[in-house]
TIFI-543521 format. One record per residue (C-alpha): residue in one letter; x, y, z. Coordinates in steps of 0.25 Angstrom, whole numbers, padded with zeros to 4 digits, always signed. Layout:
% TIFI-543521
AXYZ
...
This chain:
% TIFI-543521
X-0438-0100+0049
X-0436-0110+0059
X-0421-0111+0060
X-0421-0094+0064
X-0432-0096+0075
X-0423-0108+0080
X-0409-0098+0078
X-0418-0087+0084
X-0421-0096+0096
X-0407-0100+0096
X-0401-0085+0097
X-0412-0082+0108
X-0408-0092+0116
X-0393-0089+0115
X-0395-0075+0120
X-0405-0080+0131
X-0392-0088+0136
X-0382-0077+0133
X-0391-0067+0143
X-0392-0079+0153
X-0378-0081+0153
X-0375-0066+0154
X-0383-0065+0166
X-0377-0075+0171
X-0365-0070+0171
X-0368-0056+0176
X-0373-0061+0187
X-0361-0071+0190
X-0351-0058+0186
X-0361-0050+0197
X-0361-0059+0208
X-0346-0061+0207
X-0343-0046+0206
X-0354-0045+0219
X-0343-0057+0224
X-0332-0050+0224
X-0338-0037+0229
X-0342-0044+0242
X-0329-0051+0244
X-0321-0038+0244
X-0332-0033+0254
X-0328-0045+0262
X-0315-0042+0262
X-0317-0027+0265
X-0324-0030+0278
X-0315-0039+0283
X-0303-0028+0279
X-0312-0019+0288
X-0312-0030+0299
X-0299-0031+0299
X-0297-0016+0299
X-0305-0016+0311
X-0298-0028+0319
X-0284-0021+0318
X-0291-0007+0322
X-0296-0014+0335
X-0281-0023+0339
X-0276-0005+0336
X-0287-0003+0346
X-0286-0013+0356
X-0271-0011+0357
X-0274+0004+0362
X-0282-0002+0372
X-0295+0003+0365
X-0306-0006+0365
X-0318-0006+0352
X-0331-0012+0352
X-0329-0016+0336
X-0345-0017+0331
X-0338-0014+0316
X-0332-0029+0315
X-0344-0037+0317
X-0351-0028+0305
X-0340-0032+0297
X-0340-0048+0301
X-0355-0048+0298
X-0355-0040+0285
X-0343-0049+0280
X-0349-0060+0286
X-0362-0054+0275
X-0355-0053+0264
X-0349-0066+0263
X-0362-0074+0264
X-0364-0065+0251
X-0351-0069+0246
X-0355-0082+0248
X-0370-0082+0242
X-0366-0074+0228
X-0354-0084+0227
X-0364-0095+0228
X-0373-0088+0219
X-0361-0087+0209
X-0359-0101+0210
X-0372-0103+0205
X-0371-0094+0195
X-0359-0099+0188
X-0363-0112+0190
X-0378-0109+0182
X-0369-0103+0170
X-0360-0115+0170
X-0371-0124+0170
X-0377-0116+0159
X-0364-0118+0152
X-0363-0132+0153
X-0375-0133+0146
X-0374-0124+0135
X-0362-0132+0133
X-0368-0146+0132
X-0378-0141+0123
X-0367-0132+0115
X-0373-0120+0115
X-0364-0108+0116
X-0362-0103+0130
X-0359-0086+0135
X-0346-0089+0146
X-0345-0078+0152
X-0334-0074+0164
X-0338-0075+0178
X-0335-0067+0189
């Protein structure tokens, strides 16, 4: 009777470790799907400062003068998103790092370990 209760407990344990490690790397897939999403923001604005640089040199060489308030926008909503690009990498670091150290010591105490694919 005892040895089903300890494989009982076993067995509880291993899926309370499979669900942790499939959290985890949800959230590691989502953060770097989010990653992603905001560097090709990034590199759409500065597509769009660009677009607007070689739209005021057409300008200027008709003599027409602009007063560009667009460009500063972009500068500071690029400037946004890449101090989010910066924090969720960081918070991806820390992420992967938690799951390998979790690894590491599944594996100096062999017991089985769920490796999954990160993003």
């Amino acid at each position: 009777m005892r040895n089903t209760a300890d494989h009982a407990s076993v067995q509880s344990d291993n899926r309370q470790s499979d669900n942790r490690n499939d959290c985890c790397s949800s959230i590691i897939s989502n953060l770097g799907a989010l990653v992603e999403q905001v560097r090709a923001n990034m590199k759409l604005i500065e597509l769009a400062i660009a677009g607007e640089a070689s739209l005021g040199n057409q300008e200027a060489a008709a003599s027409i003068v602009v007063l560009d308030d667009v460009t500063p926008r972009y500068v500071r909503a690029n400037a946004a998103l890449n101090a989010c690009n910066a924090g969720l990498g960081a918070a991806l670091d820390l992420l992967r790092d938690i799951r390998t150290a979790k690894q590491e010591a599944a594996g100096a105490e062999d017991q089985p370990v769920c490796l999954t694919r990160c993003a």
